[in-house]
CHARMM-style PDB file with segment names, atoms N, HN, CA, C and O in Angstrom:
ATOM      1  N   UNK     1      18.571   6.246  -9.112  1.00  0.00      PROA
ATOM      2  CA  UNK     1      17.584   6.064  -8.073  1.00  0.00      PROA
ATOM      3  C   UNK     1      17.825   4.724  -7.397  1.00  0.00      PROA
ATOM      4  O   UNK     1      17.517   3.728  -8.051  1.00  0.00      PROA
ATOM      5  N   UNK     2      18.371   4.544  -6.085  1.00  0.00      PROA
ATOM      6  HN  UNK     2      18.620   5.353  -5.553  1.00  0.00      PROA
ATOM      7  CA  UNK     2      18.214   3.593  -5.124  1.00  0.00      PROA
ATOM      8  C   UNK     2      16.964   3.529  -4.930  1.00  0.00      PROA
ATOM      9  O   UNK     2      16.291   4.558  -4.992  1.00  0.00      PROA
ATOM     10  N   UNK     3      16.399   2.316  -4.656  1.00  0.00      PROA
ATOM     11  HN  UNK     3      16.946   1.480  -4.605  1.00  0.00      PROA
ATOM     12  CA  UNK     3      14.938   1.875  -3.795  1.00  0.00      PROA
ATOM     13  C   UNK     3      15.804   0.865  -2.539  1.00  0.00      PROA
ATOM     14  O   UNK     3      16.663   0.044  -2.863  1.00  0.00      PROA
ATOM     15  N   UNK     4      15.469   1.067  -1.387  1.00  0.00      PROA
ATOM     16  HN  UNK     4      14.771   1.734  -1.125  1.00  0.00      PROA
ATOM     17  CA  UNK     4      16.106   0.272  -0.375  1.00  0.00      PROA
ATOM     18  C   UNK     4      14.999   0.538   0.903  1.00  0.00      PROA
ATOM     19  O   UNK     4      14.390   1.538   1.282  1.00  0.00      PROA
ATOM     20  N   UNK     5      15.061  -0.896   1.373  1.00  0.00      PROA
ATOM     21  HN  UNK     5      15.556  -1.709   1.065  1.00  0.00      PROA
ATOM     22  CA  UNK     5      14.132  -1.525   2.492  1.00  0.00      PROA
ATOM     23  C   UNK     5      12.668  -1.175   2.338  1.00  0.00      PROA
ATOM     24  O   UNK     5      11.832  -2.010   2.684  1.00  0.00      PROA
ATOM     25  N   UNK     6      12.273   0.045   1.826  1.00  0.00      PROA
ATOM     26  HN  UNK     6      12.951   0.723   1.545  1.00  0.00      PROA
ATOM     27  CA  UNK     6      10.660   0.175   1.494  1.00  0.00      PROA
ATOM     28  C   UNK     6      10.213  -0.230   0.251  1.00  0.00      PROA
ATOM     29  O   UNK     6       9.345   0.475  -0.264  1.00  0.00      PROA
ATOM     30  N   UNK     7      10.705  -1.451  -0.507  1.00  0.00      PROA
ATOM     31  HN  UNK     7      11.410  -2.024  -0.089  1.00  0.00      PROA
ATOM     32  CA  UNK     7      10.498  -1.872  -1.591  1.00  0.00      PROA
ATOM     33  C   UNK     7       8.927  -1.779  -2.297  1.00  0.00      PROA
ATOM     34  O   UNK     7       8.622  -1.503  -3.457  1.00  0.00      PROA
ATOM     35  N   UNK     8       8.038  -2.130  -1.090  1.00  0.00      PROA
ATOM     36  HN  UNK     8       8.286  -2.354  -0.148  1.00  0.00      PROA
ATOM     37  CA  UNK     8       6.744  -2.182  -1.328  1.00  0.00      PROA
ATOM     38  C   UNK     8       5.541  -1.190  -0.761  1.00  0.00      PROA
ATOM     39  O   UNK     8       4.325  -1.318  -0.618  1.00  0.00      PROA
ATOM     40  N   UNK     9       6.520  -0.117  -0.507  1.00  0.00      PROA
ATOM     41  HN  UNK     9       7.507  -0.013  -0.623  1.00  0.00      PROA
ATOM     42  CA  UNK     9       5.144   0.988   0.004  1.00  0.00      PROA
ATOM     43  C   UNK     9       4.593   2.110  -1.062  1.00  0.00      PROA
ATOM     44  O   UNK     9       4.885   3.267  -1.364  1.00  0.00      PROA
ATOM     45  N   UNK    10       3.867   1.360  -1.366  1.00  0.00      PROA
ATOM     46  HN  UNK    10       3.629   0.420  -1.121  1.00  0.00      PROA
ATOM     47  CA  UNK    10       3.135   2.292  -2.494  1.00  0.00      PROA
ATOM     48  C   UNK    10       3.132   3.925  -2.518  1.00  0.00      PROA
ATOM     49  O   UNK    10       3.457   4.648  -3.460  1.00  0.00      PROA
ATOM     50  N   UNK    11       2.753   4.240  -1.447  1.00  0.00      PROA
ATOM     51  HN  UNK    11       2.489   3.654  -0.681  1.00  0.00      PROA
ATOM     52  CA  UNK    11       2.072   5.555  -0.874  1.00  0.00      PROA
ATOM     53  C   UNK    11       3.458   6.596  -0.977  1.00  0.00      PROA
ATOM     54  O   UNK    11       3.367   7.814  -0.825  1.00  0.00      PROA
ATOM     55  N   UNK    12       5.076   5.697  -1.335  1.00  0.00      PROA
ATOM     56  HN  UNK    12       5.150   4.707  -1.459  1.00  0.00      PROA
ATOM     57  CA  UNK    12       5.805   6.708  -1.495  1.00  0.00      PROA
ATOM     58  C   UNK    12       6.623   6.323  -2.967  1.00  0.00      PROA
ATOM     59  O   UNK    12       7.847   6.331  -3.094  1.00  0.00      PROA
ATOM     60  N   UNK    13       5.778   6.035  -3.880  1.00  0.00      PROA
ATOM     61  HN  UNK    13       4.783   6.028  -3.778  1.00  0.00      PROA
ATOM     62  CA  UNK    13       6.267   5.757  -4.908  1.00  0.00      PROA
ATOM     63  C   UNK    13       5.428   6.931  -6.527  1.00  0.00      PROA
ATOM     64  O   UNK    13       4.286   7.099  -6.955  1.00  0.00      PROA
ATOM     65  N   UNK    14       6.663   7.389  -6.863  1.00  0.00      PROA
ATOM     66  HN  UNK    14       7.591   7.252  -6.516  1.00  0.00      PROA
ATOM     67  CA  UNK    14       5.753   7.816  -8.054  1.00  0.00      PROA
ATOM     68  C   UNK    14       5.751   7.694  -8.977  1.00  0.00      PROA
ATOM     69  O   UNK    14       6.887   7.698  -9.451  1.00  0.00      PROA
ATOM     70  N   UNK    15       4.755   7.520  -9.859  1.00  0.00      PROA
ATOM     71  HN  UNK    15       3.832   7.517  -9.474  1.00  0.00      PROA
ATOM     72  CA  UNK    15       4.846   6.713 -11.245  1.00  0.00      PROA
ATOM     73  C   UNK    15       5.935   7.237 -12.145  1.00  0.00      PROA
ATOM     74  O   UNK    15       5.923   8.409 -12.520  1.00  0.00      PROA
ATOM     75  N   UNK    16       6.835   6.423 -12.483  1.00  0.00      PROA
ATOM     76  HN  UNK    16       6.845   5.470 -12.179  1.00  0.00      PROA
ATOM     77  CA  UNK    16       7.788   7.048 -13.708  1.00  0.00      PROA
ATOM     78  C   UNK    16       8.316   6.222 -14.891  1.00  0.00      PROA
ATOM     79  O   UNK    16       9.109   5.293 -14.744  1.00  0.00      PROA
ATOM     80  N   UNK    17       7.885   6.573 -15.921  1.00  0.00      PROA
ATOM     81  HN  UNK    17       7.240   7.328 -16.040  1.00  0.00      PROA
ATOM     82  CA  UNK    17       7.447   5.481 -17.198  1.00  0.00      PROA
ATOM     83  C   UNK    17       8.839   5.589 -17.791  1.00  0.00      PROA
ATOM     84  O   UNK    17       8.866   5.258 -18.976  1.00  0.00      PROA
ATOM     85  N   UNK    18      10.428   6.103 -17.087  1.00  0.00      PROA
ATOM     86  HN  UNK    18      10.406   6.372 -16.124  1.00  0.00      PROA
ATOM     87  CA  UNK    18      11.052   6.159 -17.129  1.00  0.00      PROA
ATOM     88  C   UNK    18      11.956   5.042 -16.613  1.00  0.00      PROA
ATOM     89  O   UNK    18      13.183   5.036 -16.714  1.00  0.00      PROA
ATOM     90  N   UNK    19      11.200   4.097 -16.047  1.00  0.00      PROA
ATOM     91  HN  UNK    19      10.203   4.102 -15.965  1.00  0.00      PROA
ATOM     92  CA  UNK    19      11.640   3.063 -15.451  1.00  0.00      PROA
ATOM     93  C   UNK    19      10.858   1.988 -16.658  1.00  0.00      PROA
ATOM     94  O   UNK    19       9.725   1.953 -17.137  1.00  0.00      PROA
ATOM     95  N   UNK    20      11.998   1.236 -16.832  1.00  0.00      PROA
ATOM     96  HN  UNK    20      12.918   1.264 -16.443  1.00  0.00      PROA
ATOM     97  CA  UNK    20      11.693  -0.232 -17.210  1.00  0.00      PROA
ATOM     98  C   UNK    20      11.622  -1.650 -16.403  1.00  0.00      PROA
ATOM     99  O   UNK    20      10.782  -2.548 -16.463  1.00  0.00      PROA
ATOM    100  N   UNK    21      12.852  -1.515 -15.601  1.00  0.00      PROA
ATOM    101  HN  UNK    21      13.534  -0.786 -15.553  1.00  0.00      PROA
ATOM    102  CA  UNK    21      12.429  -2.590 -14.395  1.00  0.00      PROA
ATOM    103  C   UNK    21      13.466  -1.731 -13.099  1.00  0.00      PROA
ATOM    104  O   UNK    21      13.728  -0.563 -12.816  1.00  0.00      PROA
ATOM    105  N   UNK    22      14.030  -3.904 -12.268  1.00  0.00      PROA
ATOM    106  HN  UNK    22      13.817  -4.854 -12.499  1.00  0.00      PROA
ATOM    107  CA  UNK    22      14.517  -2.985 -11.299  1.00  0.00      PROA
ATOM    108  C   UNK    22      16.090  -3.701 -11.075  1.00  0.00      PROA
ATOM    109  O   UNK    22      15.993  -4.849 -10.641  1.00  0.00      PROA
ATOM    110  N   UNK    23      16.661  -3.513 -11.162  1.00  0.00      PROA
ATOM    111  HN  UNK    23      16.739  -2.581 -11.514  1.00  0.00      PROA
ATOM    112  CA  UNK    23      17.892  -4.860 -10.602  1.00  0.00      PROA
ATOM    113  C   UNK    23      18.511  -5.472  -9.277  1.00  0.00      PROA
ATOM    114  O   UNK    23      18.814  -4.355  -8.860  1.00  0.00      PROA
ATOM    115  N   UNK    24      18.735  -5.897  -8.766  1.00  0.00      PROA
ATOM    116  HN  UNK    24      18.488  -6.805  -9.105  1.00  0.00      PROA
ATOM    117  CA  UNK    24      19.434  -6.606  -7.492  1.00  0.00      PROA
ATOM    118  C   UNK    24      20.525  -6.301  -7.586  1.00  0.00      PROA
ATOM    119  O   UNK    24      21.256  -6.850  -8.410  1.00  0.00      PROA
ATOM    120  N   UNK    25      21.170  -4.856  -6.362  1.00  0.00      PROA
ATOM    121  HN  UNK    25      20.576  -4.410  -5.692  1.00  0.00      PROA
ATOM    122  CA  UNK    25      22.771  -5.041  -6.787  1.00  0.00      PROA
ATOM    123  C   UNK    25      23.251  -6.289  -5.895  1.00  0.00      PROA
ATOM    124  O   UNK    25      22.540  -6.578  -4.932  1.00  0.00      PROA
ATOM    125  N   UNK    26      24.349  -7.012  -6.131  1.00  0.00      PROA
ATOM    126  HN  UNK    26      24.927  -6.777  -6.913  1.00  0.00      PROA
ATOM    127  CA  UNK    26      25.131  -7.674  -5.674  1.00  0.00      PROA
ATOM    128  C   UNK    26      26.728  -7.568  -5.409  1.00  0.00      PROA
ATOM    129  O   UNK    26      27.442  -7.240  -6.357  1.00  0.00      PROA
ATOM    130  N   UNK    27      27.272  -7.821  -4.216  1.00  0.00      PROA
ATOM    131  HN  UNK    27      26.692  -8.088  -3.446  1.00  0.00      PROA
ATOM    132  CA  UNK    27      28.652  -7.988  -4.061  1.00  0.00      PROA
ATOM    133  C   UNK    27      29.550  -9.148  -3.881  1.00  0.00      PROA
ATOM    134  O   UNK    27      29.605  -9.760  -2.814  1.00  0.00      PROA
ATOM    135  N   UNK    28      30.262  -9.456  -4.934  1.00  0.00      PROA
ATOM    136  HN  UNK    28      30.218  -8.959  -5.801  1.00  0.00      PROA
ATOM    137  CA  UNK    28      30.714 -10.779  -4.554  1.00  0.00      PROA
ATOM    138  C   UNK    28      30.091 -11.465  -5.392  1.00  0.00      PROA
ATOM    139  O   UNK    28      29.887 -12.518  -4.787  1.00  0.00      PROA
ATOM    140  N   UNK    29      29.648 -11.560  -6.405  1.00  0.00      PROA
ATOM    141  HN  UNK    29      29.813 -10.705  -6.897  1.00  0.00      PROA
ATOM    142  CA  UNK    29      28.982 -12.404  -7.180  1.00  0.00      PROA
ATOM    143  C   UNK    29      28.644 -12.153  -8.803  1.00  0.00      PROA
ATOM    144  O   UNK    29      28.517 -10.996  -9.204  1.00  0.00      PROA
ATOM    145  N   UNK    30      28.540 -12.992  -9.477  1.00  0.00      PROA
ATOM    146  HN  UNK    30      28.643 -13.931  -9.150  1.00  0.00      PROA
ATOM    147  CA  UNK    30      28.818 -12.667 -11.290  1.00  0.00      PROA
ATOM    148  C   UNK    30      27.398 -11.538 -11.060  1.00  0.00      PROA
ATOM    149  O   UNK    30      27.351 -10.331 -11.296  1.00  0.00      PROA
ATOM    150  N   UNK    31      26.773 -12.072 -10.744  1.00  0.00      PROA
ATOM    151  HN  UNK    31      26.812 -13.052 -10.552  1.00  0.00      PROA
ATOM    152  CA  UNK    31      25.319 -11.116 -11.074  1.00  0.00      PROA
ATOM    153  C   UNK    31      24.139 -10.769 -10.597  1.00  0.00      PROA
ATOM    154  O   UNK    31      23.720 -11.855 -10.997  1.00  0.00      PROA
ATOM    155  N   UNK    32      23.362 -10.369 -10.201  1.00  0.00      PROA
ATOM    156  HN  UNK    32      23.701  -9.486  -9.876  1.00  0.00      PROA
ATOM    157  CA  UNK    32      21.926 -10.280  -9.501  1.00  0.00      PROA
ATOM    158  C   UNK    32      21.196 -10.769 -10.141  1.00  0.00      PROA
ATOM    159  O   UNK    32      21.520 -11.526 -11.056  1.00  0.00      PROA
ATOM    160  N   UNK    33      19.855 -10.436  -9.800  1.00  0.00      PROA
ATOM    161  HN  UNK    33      19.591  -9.821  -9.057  1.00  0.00      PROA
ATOM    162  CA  UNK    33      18.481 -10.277 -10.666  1.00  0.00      PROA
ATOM    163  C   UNK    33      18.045  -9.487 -11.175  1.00  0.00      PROA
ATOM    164  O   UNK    33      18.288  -8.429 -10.594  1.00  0.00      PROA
ATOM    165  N   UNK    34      17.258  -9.323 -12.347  1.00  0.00      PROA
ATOM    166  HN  UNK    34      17.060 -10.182 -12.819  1.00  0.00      PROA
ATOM    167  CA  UNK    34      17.034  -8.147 -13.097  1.00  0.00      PROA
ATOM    168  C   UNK    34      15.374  -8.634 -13.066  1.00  0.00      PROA
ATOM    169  O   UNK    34      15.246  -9.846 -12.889  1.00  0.00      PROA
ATOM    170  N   UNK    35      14.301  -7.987 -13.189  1.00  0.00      PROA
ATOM    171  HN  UNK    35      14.405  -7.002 -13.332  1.00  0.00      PROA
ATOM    172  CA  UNK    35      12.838  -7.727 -13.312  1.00  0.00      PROA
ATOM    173  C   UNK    35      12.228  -6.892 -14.313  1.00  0.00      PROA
ATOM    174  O   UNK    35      11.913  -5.780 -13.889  1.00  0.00      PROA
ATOM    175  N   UNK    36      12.030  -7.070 -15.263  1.00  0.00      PROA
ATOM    176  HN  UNK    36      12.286  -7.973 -15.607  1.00  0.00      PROA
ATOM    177  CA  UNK    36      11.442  -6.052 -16.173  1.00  0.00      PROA
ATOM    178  C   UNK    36       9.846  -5.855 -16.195  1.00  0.00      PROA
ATOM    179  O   UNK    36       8.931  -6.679 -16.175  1.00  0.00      PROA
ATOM    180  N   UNK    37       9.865  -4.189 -16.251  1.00  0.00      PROA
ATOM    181  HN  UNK    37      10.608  -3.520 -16.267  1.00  0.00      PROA
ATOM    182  CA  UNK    37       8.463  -4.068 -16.240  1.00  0.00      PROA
ATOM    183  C   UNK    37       7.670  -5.128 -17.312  1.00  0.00      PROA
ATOM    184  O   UNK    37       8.216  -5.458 -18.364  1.00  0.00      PROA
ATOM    185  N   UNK    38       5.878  -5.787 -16.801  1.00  0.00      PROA
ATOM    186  HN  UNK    38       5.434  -5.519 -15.946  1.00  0.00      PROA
ATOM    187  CA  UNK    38       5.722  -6.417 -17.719  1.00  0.00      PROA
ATOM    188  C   UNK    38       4.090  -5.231 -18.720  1.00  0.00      PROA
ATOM    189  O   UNK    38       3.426  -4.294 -18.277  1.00  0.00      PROA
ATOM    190  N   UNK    39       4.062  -5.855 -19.943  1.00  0.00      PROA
ATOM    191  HN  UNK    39       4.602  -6.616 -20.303  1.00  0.00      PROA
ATOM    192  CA  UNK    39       3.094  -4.644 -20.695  1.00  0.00      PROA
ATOM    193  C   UNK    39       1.639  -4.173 -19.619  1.00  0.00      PROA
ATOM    194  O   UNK    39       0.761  -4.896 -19.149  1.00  0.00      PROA
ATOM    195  N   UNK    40       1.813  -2.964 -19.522  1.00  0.00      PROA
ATOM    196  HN  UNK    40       2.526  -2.377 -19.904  1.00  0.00      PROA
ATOM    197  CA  UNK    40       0.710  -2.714 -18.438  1.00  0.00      PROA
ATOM    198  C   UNK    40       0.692  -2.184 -17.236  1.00  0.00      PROA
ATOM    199  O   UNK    40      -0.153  -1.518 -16.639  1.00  0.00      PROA
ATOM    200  N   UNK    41       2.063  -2.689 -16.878  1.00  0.00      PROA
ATOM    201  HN  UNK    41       2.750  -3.230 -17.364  1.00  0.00      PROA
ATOM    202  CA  UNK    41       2.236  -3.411 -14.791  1.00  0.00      PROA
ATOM    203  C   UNK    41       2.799  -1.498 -14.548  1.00  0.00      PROA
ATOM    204  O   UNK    41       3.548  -0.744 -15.169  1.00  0.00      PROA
ATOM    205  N   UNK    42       2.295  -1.427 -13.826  1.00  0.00      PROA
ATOM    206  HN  UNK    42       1.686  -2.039 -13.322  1.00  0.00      PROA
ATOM    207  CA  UNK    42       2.574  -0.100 -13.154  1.00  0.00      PROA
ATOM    208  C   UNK    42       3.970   0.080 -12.534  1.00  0.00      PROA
ATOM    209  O   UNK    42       4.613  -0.968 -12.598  1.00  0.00      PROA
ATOM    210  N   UNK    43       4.534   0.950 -12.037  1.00  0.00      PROA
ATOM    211  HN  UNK    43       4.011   1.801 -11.985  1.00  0.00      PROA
ATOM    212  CA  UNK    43       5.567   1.090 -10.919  1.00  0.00      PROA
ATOM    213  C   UNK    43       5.584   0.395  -9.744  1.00  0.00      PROA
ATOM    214  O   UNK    43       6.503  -0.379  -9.476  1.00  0.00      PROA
ATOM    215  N   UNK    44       4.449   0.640  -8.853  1.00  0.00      PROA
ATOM    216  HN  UNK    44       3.703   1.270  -9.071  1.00  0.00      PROA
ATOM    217  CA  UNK    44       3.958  -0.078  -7.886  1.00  0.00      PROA
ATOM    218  C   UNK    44       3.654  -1.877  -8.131  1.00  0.00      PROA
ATOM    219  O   UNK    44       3.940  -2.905  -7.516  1.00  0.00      PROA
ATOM    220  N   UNK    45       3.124  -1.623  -9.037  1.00  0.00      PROA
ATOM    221  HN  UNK    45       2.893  -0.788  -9.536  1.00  0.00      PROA
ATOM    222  CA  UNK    45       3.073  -3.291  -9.460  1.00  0.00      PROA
ATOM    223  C   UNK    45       4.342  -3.921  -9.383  1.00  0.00      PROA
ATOM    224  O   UNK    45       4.809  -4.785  -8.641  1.00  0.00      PROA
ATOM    225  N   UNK    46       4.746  -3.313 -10.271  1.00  0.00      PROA
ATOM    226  HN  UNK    46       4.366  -2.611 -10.873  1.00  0.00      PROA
ATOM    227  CA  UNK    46       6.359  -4.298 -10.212  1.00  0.00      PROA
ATOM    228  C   UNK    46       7.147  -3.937  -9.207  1.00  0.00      PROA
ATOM    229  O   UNK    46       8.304  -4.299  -9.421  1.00  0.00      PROA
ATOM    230  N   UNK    47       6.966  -3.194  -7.875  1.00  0.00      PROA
ATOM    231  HN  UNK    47       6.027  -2.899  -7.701  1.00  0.00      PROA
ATOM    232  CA  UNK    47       8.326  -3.222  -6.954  1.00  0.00      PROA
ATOM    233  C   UNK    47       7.752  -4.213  -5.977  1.00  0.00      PROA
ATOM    234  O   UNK    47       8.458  -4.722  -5.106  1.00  0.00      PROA
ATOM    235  N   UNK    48       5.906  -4.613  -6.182  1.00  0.00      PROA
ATOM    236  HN  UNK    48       5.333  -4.200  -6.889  1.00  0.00      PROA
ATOM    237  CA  UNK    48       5.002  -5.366  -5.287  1.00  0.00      PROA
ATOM    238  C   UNK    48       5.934  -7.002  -5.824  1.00  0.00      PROA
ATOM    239  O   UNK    48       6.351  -7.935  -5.136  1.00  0.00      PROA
ATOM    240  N   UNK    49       5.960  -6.850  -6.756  1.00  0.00      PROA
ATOM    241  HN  UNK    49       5.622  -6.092  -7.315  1.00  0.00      PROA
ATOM    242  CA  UNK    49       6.637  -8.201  -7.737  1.00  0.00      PROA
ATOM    243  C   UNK    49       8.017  -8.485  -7.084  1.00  0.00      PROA
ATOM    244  O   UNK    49       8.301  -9.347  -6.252  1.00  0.00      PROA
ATOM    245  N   UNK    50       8.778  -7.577  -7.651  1.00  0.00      PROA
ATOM    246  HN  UNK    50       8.547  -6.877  -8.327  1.00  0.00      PROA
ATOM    247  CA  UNK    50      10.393  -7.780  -6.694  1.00  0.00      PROA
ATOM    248  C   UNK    50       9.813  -8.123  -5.315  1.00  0.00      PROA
ATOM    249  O   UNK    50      10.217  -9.201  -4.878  1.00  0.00      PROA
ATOM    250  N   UNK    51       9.024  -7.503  -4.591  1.00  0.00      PROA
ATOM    251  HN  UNK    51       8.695  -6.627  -4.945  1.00  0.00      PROA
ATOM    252  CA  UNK    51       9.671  -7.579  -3.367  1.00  0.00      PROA
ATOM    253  C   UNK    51       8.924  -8.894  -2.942  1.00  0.00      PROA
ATOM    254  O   UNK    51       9.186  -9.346  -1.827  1.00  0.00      PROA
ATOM    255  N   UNK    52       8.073  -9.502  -3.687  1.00  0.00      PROA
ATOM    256  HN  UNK    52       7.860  -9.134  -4.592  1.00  0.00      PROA
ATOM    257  CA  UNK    52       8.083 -10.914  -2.945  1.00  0.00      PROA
ATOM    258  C   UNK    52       8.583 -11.965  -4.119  1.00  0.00      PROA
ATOM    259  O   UNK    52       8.246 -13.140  -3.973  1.00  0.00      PROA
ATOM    260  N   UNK    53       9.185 -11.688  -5.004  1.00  0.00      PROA
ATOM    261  HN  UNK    53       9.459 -10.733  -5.122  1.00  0.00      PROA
ATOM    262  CA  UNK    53      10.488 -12.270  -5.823  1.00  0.00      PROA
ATOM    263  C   UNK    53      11.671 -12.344  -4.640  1.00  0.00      PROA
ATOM    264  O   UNK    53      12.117 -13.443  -4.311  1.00  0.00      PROA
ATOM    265  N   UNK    54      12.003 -11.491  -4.214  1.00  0.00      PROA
ATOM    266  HN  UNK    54      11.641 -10.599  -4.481  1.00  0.00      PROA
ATOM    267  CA  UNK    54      13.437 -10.947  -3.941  1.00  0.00      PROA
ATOM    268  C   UNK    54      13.263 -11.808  -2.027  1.00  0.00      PROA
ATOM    269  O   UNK    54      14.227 -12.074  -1.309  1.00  0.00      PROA
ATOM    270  N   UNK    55      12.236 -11.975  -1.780  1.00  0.00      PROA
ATOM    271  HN  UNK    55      11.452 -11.760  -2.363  1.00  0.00      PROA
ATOM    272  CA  UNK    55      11.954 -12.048  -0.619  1.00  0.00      PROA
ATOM    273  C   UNK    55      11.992 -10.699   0.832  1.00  0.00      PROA
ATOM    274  O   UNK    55      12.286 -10.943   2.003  1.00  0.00      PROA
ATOM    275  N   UNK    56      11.636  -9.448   0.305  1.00  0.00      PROA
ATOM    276  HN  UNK    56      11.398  -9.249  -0.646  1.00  0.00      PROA
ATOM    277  CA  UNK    56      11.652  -8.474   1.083  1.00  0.00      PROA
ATOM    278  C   UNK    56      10.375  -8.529   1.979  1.00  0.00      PROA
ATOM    279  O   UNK    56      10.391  -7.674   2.864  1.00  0.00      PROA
ATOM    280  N   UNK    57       9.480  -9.180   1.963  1.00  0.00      PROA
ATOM    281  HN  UNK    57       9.467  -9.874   1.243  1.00  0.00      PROA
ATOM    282  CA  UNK    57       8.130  -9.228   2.702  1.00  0.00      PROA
ATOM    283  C   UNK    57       8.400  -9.882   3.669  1.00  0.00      PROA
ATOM    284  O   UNK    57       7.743  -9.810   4.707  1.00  0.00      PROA
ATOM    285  N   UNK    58       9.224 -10.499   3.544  1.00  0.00      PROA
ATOM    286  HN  UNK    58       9.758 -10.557   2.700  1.00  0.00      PROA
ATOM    287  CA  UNK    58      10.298 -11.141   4.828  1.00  0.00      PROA
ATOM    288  C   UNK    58      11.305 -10.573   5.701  1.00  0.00      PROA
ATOM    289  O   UNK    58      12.275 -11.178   6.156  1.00  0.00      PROA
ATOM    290  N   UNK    59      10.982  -9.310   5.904  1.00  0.00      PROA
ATOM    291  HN  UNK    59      10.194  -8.819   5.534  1.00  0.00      PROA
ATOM    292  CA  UNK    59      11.853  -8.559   6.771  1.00  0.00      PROA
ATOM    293  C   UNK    59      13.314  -8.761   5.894  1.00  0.00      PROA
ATOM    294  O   UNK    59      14.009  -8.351   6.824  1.00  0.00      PROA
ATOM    295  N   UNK    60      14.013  -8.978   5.154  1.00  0.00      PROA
ATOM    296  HN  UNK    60      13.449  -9.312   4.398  1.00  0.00      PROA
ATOM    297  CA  UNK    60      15.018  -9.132   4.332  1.00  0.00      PROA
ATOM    298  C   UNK    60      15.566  -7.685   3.908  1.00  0.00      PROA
ATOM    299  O   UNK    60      14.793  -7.041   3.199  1.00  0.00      PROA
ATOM    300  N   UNK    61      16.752  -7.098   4.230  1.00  0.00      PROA
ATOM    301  HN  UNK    61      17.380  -7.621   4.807  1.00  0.00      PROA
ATOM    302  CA  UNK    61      16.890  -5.906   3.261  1.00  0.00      PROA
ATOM    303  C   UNK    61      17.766  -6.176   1.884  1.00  0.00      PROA
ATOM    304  O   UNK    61      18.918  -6.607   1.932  1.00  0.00      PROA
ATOM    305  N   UNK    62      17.235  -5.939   0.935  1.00  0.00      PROA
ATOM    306  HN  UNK    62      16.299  -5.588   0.897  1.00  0.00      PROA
ATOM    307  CA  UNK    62      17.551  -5.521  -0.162  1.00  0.00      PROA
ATOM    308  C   UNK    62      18.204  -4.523  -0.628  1.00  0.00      PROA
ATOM    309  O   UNK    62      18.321  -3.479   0.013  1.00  0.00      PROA
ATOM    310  N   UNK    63      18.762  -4.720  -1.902  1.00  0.00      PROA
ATOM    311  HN  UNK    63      18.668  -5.568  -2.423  1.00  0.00      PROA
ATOM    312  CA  UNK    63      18.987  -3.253  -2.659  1.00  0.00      PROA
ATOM    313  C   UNK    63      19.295  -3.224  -3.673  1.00  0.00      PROA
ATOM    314  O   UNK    63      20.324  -3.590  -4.243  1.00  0.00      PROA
ATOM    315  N   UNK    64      17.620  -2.376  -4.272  1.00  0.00      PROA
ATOM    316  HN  UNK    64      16.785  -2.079  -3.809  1.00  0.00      PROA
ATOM    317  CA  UNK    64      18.160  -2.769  -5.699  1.00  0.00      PROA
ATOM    318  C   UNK    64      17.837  -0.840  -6.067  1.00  0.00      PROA
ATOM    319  O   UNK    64      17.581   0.165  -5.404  1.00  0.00      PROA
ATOM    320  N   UNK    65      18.136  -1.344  -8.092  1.00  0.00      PROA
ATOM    321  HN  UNK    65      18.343  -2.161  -8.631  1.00  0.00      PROA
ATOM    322  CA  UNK    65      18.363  -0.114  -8.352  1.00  0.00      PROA
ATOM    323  C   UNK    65      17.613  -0.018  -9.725  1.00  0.00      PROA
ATOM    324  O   UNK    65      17.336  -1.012 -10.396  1.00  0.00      PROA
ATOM    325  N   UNK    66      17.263   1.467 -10.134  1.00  0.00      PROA
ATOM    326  HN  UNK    66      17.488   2.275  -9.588  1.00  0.00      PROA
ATOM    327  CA  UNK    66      16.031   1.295 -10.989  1.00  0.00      PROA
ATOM    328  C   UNK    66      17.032   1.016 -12.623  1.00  0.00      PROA
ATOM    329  O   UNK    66      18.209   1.364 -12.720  1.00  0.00      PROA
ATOM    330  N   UNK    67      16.315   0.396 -13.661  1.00  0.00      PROA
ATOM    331  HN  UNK    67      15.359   0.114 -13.582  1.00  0.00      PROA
ATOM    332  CA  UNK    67      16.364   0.168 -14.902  1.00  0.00      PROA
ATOM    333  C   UNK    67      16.256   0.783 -15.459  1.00  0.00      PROA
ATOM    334  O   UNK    67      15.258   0.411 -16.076  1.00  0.00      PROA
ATOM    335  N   UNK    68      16.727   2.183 -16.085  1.00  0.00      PROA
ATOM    336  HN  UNK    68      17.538   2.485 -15.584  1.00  0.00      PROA
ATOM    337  CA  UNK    68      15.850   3.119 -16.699  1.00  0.00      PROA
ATOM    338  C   UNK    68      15.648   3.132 -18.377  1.00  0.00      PROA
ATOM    339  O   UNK    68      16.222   2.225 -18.979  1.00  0.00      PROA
ATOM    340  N   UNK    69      15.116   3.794 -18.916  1.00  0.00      PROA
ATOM    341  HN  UNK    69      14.649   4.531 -18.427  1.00  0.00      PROA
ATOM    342  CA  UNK    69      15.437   3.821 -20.486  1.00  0.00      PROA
ATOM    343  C   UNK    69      16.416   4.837 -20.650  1.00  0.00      PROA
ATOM    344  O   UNK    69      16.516   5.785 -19.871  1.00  0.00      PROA
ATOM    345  N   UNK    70      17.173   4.654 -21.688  1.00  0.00      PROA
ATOM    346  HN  UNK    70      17.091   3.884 -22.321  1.00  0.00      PROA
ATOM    347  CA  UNK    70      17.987   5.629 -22.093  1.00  0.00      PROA
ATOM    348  C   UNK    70      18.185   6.112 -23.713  1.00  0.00      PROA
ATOM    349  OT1 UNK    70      18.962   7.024 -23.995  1.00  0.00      PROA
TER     350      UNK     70
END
């Protein structure tokens, strides 16, 4: 699952407890950012988190990708 440029619109997100966090891909570089869900924090919660972590509330596009359990 890609999440890209609508990082923070709730209304098209659906809960999936299949997700643990989210990561920052990167090119050109040792590594991104990683975000892990914290005890509690919903789906929506935490992409609300990245995206003003990541600076996407700033017109910024991003792209990150989900964490899942396995």
């Amino acid at each position: 699952m890609v999440i890209l440029d609508d990082l923070i619109a709730p209304d098209n997100v659906e809960e999936d407890d299949s997700i643990l966090g989210i990561t920052e891909l990167c090119w050109g570089e040792p590594q991104g950012n990683v975000w892990m869900r914290k005890k509690g924090e919903s789906l929506n919660q935490l992409r609300v988190r990245v995206g003003r972590d990541a600076s996407c509330l700033d017109g910024d596009l991003s792209l990150f990708d989900a964490v899942r359990a396995t």
